[in-house]
C-alpha positions in Angstrom: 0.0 0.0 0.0 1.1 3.2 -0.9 1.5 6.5 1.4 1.7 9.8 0.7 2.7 11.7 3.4 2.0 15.9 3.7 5.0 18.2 4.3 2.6 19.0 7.8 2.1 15.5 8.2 4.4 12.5 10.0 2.8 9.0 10.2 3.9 6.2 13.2 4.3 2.8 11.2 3.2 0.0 13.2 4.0 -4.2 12.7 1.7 -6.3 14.1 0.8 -3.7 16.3 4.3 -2.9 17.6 5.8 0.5 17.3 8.7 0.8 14.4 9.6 4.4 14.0 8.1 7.6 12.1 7.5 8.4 9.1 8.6 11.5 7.5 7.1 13.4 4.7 7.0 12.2 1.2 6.4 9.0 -0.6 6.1 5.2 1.3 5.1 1.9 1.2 3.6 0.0 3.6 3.4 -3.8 3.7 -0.4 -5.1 4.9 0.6 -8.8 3.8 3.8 -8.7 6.5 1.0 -7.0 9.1 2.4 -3.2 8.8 0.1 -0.4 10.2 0.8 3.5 9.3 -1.3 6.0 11.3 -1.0 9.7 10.2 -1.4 12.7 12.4 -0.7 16.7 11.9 3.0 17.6 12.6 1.9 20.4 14.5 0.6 22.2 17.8 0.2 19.6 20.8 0.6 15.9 19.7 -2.4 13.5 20.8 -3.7 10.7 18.5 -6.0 8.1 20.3 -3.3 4.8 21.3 -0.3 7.3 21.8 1.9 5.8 23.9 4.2 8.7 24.3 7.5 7.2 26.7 7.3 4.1 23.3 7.6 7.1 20.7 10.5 8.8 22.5 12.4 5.4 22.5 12.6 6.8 18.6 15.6 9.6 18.2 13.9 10.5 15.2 10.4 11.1 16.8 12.4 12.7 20.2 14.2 15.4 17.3 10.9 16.8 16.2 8.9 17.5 19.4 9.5 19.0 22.7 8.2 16.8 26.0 7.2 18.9 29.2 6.3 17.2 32.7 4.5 19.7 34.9 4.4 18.3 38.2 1.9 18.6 40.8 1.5 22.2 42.6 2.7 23.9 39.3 1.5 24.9 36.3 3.0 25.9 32.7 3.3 28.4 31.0 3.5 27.9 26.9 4.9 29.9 24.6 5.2 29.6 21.1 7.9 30.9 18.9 7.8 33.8 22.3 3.9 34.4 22.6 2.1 33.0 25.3 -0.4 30.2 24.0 -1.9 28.8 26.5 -1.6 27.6 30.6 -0.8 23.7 31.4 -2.1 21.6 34.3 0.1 19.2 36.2 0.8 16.0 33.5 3.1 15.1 30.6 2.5 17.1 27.0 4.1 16.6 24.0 4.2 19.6 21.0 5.6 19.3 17.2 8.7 21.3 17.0 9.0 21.0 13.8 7.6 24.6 12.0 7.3 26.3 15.1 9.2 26.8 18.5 7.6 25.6 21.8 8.8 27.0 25.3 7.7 26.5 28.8 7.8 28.7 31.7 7.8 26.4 35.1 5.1 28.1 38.2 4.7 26.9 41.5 1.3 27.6 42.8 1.8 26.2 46.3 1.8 29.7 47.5 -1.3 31.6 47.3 0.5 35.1 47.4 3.3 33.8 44.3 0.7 35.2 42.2 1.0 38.7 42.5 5.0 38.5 41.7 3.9 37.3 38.2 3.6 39.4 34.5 0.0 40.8 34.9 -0.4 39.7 31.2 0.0 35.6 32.4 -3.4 36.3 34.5 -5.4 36.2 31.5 -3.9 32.4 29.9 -4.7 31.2 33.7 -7.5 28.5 34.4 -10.3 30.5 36.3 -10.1 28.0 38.9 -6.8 28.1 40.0 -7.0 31.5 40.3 -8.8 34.1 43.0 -8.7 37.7 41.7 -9.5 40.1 44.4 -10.7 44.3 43.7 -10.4 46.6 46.1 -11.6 50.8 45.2 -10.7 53.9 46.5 -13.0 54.1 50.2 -12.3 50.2 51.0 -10.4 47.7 53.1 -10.4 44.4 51.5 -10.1 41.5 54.3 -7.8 38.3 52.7 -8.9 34.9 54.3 -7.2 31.2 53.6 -9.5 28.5 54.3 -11.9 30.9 56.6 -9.0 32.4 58.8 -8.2 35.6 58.9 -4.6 36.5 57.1 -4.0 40.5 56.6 -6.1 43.1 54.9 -5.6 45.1 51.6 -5.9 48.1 50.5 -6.9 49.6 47.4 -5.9 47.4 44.3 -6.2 44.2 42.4 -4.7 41.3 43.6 -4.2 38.1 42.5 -3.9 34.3 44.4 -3.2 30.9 43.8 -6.6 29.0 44.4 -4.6 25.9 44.3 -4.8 23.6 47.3 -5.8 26.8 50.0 -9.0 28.4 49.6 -9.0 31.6 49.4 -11.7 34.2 49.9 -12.1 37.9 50.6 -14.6 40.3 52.2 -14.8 44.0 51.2 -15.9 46.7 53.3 -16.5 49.9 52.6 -15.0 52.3 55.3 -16.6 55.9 53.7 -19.5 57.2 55.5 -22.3 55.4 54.8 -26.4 56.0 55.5 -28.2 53.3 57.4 -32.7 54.0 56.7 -35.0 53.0 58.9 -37.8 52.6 56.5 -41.9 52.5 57.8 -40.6 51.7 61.3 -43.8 51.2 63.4 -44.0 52.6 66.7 -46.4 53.0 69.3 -46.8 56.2 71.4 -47.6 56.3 75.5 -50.8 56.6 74.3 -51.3 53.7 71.7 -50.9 55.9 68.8 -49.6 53.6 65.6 -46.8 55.8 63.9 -45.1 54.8 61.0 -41.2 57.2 60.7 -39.1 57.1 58.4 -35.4 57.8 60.5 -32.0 57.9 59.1 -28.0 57.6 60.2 -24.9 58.4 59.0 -21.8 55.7 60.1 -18.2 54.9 59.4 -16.9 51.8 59.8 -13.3 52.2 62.1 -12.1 48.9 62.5 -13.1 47.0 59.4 -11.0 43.6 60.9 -13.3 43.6 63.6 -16.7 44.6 62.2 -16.0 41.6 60.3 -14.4 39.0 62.4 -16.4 39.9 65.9 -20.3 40.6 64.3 -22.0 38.6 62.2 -24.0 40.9 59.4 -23.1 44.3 61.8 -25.8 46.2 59.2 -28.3 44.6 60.5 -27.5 44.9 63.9 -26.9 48.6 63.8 -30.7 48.5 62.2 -31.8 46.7 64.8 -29.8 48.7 67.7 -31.5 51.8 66.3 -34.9 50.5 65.6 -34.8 49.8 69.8 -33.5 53.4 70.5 -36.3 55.0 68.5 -38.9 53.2 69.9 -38.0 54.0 73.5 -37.7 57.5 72.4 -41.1 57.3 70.8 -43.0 55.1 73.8 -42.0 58.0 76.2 -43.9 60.8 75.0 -47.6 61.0 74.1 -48.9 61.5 70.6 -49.6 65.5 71.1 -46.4 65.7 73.2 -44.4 63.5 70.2 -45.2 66.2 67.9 -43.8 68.9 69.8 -40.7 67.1 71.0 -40.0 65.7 66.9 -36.8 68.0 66.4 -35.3 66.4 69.4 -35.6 62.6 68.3 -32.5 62.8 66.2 -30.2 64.2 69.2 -31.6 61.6 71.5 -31.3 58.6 69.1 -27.4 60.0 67.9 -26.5 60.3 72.0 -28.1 56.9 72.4 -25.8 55.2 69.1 -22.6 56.9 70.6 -22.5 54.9 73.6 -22.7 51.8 71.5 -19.8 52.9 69.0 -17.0 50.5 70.4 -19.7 47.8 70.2 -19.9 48.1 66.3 -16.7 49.5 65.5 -18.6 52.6 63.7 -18.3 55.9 64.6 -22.0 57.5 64.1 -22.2 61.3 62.6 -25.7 62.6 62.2 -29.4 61.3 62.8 -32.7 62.7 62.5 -36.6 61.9 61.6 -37.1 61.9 57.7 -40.8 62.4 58.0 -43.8 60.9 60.3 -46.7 59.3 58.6 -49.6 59.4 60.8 -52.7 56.7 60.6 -55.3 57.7 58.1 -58.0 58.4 60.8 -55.4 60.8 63.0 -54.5 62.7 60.0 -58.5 63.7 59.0 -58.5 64.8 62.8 -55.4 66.8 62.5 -56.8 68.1 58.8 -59.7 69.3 60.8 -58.0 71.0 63.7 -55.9 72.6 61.1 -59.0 74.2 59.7 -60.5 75.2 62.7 -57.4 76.9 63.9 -57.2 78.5 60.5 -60.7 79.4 59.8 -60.3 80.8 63.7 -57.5 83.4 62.7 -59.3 84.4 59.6 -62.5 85.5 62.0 -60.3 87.4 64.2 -58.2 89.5 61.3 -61.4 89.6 59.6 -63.1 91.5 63.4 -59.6 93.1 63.9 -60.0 95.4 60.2 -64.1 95.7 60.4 -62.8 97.5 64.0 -60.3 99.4 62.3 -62.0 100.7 59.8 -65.0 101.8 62.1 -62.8 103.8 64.5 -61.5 105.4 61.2 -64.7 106.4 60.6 -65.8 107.9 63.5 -62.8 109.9 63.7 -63.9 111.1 60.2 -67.2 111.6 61.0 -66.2 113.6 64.2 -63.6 116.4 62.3 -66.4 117.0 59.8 -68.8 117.4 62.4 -66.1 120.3 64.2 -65.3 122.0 60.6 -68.1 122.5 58.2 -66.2 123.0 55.5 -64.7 119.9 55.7 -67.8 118.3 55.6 -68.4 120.3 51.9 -65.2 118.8 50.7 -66.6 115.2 51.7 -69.6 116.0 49.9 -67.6 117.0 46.2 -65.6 113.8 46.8 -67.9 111.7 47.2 -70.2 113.4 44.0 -66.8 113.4 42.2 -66.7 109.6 42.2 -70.2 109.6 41.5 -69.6 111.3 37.8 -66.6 108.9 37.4 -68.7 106.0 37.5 -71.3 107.3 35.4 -70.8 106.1 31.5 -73.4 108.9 30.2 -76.5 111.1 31.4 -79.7 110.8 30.4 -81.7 114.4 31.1 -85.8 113.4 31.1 -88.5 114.6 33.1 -88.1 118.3 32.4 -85.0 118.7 33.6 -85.5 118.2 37.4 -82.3 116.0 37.4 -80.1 118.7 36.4 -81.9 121.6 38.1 -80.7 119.7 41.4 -77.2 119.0 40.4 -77.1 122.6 39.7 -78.2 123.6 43.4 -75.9 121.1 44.3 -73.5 122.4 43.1 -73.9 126.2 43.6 -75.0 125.4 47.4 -70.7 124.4 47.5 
């Protein structure tokens, strides 16, 4: 049987299913009746054919001359590079790659220490299998907290850093140590006298020891919620519901005194509180709506009396200096006819001309 072989090609010839050598490229002839075999395969990039038996093929100095072997043991991996670019990342085992049209290299990593990572080329990071690797972020504003298999190593500070996921888990927990705003949302509370209230309250917080927040409290959000839910509602079951109202400004200083005694509990350092708003039940409110329009309609009545009493004691004074000075009293008179003929659009003279016979004595009486 005749073989042609590719210049991109090599073949393994095989008798009676034992391994003879390799086949170069070109022209061959393989003998079926005397049980010869020839399997081809692509001369290049990483060699793997089903039946490879690689330590048999190196046995062959021609086979060993045209592809490069790398062992990767356990706890490393390797990097490959080929003709100088990075291809790809290996995992612990034996590889074997054509050498023949292109150059294969191999750059040795142990990953049995977590930190090793970050001493490597940031541009190996991206060739790395996801899970050997743990890439950790950490902004502007935050501490990151490292951990190995849940215990507590060192924190970070504002980066990216890399680990070797390997054998040690690793695992990270940000926290954000700007000053943050913790809302008390529909918080219901119930006044001295069994008022239903629903406030809205808010709090301003730094986190100062973000090792401890962490290590010491479980979820301390939540328990600074909870903390301040407590505080409002003893401020709120104190007072009664008309007394509530009047004290509202002073609910944020009370609650903010109350949180700073608690500060080394939580590791925060608390800034500013104070009541959002206070949504009263629907029947309370139509009461307050009411005594809002009483009180209202009640100053209206008493400006409204306060002018009518104005204007009256103008008028009696008025009345009293035209009384004392008759010719005041003339002047009222024009004054008032004066406005008269300003509202009038057009005369109509009828009836003989008594209209006009007492305008004029009207007039020539002033």
């Amino acid at each position: 049987m005749k073989m042609i072989i590719n210049d991109i090609e090599r073949a393994f010839l095989f008798k009676n299913g034992v391994y003879q050598k390799m086949l170069m490229s070109g022209k061959h002839r393989v003998w079926s009746v005397l049980g010869e075999t020839a399997v081809k395969v692509a001369a290049e990039g990483r060699l793997d054919f089903p039946g490879m038996n690689l330590p048999v093929l190196r046995k062959d100095s021609e086979f060993e001359k045209h592809v490069t072997v790398v062992e990767v043991p356990d706890e490393r991996l390797a990097v490959h590079f080929v003709d100088g670019h990075i291809a790809d990342v290996l995992k612990p085992g034996t590889y074997a790659f054509w050498d023949i049209f292109k150059k294969n290299s191999f750059t040795i990593i142990d990953v049995s220490d977590p930190e090793s990572a970050g001493k490597l080329p940031l541009l190996y990071m991206a060739y790395m299998p996801q899970n050997c690797i743990t890439k950790i972020d950490v902004t502007d504003g935050e501490t990151g907290l490292l951990f190995y298999n849940g215990v507590f190593q060192r924190t970070l500070s504002a980066g990216q850093y890399f680990f070797w996921n390997f054998n040690t888990r690793v695992t990270s927990q940000i926290v954000d140590t700007r000053i943050q705003q913790l809302d008390i949302t529909g918080q219901e509370v119930l006044t001295a006298d069994k008022v239903s209230l629903r406030i809205n309250f808010v709090c301003s917080f730094r986190v100062t020891d973000p090792v401890s927040v962490i290590t010491k409290l479980k979820d301390y959000k939540s328990q600074l919620y909870v903390i301040t839910q407590l505080i409002l509602r003893e401020f709120v079951g104190k007072y009664r519901f008309d007394d509530l109202l009047r004290q509202k400004d002073n609910i944020g200083g009370f609650v903010l005194e109350k949180l700073k005694e608690r500060e080394k509990d939580f590791y925060v350092i608390f800034s500013d509180a104070g009541v959002k708003d206070i949504v009263l039940p629907g029947e309370i409110r139509d009461i307050m709506n009411t005594v809002l329009v009483a009180e209202k309609s009640a100053q209206a009545s008493v400006i409204t009396r306060r002018e009518e009493t104005a204007a009256t004691k103008s008028l009696l004074d008025t009345a009293k200096l035209m009384d004392e000075n008759a010719t005041l009293f003339k002047l009222k008179e024009l004054e008032y006819l004066e406005r008269i003929c300003d509202k009038v659009g057009g005369i109509s003279v009828d009836g003989g001309g008594g209209i006009l016979k007492a305008l004029r004595e009207l007039v020539s009486a002033h």
